[in-house]
C-alpha positions in Angstrom: 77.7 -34.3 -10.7 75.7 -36.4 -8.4 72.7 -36.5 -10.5 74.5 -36.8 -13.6 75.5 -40.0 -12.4 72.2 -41.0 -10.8 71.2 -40.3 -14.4 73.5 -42.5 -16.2 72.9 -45.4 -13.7 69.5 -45.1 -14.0 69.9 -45.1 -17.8 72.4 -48.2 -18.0 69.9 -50.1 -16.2 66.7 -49.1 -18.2 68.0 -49.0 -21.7 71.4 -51.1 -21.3 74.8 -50.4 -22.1 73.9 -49.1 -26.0 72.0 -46.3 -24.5 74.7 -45.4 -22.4 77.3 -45.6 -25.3 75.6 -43.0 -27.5 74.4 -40.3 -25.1 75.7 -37.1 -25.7 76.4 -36.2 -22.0 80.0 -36.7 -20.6 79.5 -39.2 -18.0 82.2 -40.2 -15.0 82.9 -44.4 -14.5 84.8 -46.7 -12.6 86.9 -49.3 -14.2 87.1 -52.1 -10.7 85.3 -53.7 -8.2 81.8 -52.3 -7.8 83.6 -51.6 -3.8 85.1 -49.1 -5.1 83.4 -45.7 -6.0 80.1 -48.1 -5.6 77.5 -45.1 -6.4 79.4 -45.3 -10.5 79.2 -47.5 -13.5 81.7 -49.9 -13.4 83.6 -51.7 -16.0 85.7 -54.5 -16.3 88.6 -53.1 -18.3 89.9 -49.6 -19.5 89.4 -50.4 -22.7 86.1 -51.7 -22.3 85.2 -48.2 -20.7 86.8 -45.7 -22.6 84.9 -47.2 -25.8 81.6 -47.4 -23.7 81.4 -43.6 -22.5 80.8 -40.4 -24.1 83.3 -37.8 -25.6 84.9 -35.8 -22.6 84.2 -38.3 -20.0 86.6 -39.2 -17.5 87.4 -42.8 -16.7 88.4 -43.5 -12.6 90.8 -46.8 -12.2 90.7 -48.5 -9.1 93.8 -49.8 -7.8 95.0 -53.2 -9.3 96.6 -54.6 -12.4 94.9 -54.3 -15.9 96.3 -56.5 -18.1 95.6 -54.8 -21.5 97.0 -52.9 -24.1 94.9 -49.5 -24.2 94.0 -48.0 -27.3 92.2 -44.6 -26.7 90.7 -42.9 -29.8 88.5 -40.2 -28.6 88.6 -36.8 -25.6 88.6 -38.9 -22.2 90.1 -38.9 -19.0 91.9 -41.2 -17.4 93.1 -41.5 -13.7 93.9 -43.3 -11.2 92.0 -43.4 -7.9 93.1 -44.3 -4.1 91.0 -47.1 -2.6 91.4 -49.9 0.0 95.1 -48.3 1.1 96.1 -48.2 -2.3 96.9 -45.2 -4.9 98.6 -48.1 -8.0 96.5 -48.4 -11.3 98.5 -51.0 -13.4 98.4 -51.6 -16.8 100.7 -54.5 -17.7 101.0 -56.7 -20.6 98.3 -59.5 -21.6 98.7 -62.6 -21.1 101.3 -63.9 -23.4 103.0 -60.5 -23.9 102.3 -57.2 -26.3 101.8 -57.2 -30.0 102.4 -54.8 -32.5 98.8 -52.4 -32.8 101.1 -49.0 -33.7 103.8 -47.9 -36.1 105.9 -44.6 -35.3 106.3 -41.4 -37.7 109.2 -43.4 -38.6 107.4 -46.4 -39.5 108.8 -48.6 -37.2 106.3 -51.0 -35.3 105.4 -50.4 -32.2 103.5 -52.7 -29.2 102.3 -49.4 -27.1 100.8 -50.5 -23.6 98.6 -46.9 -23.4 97.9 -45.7 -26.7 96.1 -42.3 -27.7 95.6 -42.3 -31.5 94.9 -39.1 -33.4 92.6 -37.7 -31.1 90.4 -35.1 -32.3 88.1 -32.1 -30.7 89.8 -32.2 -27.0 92.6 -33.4 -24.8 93.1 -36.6 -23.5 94.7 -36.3 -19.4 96.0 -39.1 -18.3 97.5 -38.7 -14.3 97.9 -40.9 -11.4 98.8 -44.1 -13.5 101.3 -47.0 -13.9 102.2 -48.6 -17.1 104.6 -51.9 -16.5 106.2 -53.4 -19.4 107.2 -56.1 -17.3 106.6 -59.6 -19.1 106.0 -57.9 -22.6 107.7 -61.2 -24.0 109.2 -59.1 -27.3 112.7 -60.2 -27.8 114.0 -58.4 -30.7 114.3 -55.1 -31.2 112.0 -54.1 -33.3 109.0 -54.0 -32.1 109.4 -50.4 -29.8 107.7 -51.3 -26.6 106.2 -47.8 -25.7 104.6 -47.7 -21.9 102.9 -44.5 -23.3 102.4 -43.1 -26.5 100.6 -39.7 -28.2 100.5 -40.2 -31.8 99.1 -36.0 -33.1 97.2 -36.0 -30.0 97.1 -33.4 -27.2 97.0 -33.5 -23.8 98.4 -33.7 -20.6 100.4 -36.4 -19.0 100.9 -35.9 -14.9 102.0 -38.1 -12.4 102.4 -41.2 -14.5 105.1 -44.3 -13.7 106.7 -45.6 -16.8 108.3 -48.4 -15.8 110.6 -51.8 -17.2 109.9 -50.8 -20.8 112.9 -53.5 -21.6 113.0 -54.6 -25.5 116.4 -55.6 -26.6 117.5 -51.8 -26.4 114.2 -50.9 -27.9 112.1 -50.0 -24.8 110.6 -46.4 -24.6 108.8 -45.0 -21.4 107.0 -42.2 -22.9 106.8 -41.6 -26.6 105.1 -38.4 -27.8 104.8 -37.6 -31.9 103.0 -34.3 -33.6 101.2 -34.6 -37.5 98.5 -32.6 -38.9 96.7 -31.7 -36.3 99.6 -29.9 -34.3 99.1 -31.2 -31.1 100.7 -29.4 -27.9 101.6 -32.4 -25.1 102.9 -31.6 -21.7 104.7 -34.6 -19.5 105.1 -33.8 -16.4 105.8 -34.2 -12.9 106.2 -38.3 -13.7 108.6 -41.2 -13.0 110.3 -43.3 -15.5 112.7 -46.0 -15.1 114.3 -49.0 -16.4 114.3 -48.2 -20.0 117.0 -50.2 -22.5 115.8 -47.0 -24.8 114.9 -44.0 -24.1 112.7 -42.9 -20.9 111.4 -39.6 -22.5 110.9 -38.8 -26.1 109.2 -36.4 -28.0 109.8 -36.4 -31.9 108.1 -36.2 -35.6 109.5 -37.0 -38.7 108.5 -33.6 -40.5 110.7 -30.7 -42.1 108.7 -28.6 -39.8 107.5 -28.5 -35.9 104.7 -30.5 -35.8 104.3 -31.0 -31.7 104.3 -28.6 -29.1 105.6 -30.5 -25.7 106.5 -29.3 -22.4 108.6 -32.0 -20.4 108.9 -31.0 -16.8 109.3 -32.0 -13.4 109.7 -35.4 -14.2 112.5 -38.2 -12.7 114.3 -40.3 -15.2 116.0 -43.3 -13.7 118.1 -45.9 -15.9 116.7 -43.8 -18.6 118.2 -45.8 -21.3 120.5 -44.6 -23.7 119.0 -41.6 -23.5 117.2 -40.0 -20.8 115.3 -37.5 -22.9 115.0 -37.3 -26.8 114.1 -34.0 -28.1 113.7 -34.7 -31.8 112.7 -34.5 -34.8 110.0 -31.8 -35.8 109.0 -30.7 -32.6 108.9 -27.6 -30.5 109.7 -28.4 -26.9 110.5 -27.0 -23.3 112.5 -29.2 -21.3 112.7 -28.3 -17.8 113.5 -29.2 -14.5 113.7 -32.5 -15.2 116.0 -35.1 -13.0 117.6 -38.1 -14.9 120.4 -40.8 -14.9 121.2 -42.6 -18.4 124.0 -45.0 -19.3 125.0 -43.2 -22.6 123.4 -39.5 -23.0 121.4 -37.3 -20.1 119.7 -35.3 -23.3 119.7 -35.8 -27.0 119.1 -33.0 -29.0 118.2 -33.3 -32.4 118.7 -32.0 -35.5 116.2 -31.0 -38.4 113.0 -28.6 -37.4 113.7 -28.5 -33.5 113.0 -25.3 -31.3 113.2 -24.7 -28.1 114.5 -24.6 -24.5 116.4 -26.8 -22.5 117.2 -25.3 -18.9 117.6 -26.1 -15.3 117.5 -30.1 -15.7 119.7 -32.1 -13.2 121.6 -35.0 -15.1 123.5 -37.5 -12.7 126.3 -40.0 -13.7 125.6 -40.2 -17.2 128.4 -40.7 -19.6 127.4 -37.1 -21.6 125.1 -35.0 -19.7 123.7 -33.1 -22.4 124.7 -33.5 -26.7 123.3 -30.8 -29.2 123.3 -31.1 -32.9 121.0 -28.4 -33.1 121.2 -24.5 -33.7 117.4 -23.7 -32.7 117.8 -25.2 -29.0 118.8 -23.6 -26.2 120.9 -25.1 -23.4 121.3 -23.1 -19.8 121.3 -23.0 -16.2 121.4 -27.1 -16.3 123.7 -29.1 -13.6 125.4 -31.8 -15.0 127.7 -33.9 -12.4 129.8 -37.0 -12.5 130.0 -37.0 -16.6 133.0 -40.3 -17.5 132.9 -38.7 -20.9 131.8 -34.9 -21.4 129.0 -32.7 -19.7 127.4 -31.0 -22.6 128.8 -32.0 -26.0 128.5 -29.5 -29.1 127.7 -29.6 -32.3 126.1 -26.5 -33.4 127.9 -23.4 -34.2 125.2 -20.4 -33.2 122.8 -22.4 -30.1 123.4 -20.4 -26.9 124.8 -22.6 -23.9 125.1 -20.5 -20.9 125.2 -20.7 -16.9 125.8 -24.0 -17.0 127.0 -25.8 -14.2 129.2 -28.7 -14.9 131.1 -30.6 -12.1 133.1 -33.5 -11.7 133.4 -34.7 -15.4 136.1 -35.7 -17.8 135.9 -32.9 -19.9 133.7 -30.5 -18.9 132.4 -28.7 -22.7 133.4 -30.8 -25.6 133.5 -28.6 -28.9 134.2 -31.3 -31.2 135.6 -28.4 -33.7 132.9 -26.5 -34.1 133.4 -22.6 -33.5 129.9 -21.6 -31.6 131.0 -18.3 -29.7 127.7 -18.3 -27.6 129.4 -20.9 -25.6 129.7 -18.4 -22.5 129.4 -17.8 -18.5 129.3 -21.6 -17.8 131.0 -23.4 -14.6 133.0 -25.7 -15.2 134.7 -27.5 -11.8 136.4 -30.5 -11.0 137.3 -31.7 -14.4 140.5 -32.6 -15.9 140.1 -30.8 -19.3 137.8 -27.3 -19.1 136.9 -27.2 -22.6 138.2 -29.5 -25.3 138.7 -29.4 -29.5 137.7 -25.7 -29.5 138.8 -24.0 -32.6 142.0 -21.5 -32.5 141.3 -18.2 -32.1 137.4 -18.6 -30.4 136.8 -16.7 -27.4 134.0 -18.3 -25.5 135.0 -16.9 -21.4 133.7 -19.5 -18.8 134.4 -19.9 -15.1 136.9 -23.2 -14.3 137.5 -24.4 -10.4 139.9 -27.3 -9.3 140.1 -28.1 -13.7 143.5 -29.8 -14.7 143.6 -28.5 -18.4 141.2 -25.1 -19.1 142.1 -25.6 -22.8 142.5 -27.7 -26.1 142.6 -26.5 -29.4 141.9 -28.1 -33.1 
């Protein structure tokens, strides 16, 4: 590696930057002061160095605040770096706010801080950075401010901070979409809060999956109206996760979603977890402190097991719908066990300390 950038030095300063651009050898560089990582190329701006380098390179961000929006187009990785007593790579809006530069698979416009674009022949990684939608300066919703968003791209999201993505309720933390190319995206081990949207989201408009994601091991604070999103067209595993939401822990779609959602941890949000969809299933999640239900149900065939629900309103809302693989859940400290469940359904669940076990419709 050591020569390999001894090369490339030697090369930017013979030939100049062209020569560096269109060498066929990955290459590693700095974006920072040349005080950090000094023995590198260094660039002034992401953006500046991830259109500068080689296919497959990897792009090191010194500590500070970029103010940029970062549109990546090609295999690269980016990641933070520790130097000076400092481990916080910022990108935060421009001067004078984001503008649009995206639309979703929805075609709604989009202002997306960190952007990777149809991404072809390898991953993007992206780890170890912040994206802070503070003084983004959009005051309508729409535009979607997204800190992060894959658009039928894979790759690997890890130890990210999504953060104050506020946008009239139109503010995502992490947006993730599939296409053509059927790209598989993991999210994980990351921190996202202050949303107005959603902090997690991974979704397609397509009659069939169209993204692979993993979402796990990440904390979602003030996620929003939802905390996670698992939508539209996608295949996803949703796991582990810890999040707090003012309306809806985690949405589950309907139309071409598969999957898993288990052992999540969803604090005081109204509904802890609400299913439309037949394809998903929901277990071994703990949902506390629900003011409205803890898992919600719309589906009449998803499995939704060993479940533990405490200290809710209601503790499994049926809304009507007969699904008899409703079964071996906890429900405790709740004043109605399970509520609107058809006559005649036998779903057997465990109840502790619950006022009413039953309602019918």
């Amino acid at each position: 590696m050591v020569a390999k950038v001894t090369w490339h030095a030697l090369l930017l300063g013979v030939f100049g930057m062209a020569a560096f651009q269109h060498s066929s050898f990955a290459a590693t560089v700095v974006v920072g002061p040349t005080s950090c990582s000094p023995s590198f190329v260094h660039f002034s701006s992401i953006q500046l160095a991830v259109n500068s380098v080689p296919t497959g390179s990897t792009v090191r961000v010194c500590p500070g605040t970029y103010n940029e929006q970062v549109h990546i187009v090609q295999p690269v990785t980016v990641t933070g770096i520790t130097f000076n007593n400092s481990d916080e790579a910022v990108i935060a809006p421009p001067p004078g706010g984001l503008v649009v530069n995206a639309s979703n698979t929805f075609g709604q416009a989009v202002a997306a801080q960190l952007w990777v674009d149809s991404v072809v022949g390898g991953p993007v990684n992206i780890s170890n950075m912040v994206v802070d939608g503070t003084g983004n300066a959009v005051a309508s919703c729409l535009p979607l401010v997204v800190g992060v968003l894959y658009q039928n791209s894979s790759g690997t999201l890890n130890e990210i901070t999504a953060r104050n993505q506020i946008a009239n309720t139109c503010g995502q933390g992490i947006l993730a979409e599939g296409g053509s190319a059927l790209p598989t995206v993991t999210i994980q081990n990351s921190s996202v809060h202050d949303v107005d949207n959603s902090g997690i989201q991974i979704d397609t408009n397509a009659g069939t999956p169209q993204l692979t994601a993993t979402v796990k091991g990440n904390t979602i604070i003030n996620g929003g109206n939802a905390g996670i999103v698992f939508g539209h067209g996608s295949n996803g595993t949703v796991s582990g996760n810890v999040i707090t939401a003012i309306d809806t822990g985690i949405a589950i779609g309907i139309g071409a979603v598969t999957g898993t959602v288990s052992g999540n941890t969803i604090l005081n949000a109204p509904t802890g977890i609400k299913t439309t969809e037949d394809s998903v299933s929901i277990s071994a999640n703990k949902v506390v402190d629900s003011s409205v239900s803890g898992i919600s149900v719309n589906t009449a065939v998803a499995a939704i097991k060993s479940n533990i629900v405490t200290d809710s309103n209601i503790g499994i809302e049926f809304n009507c719908v007969a699904d008899p693989n409703v079964i071996s859940n906890t429900i405790t400290d709740a004043l109605t066990g399970i509520d609107t469940v058809p006559v005649g359904l036998s779903v057997p669940n465990r109840y502790f300390g619950v006022g009413t076990l039953r309602t019918g419709c």
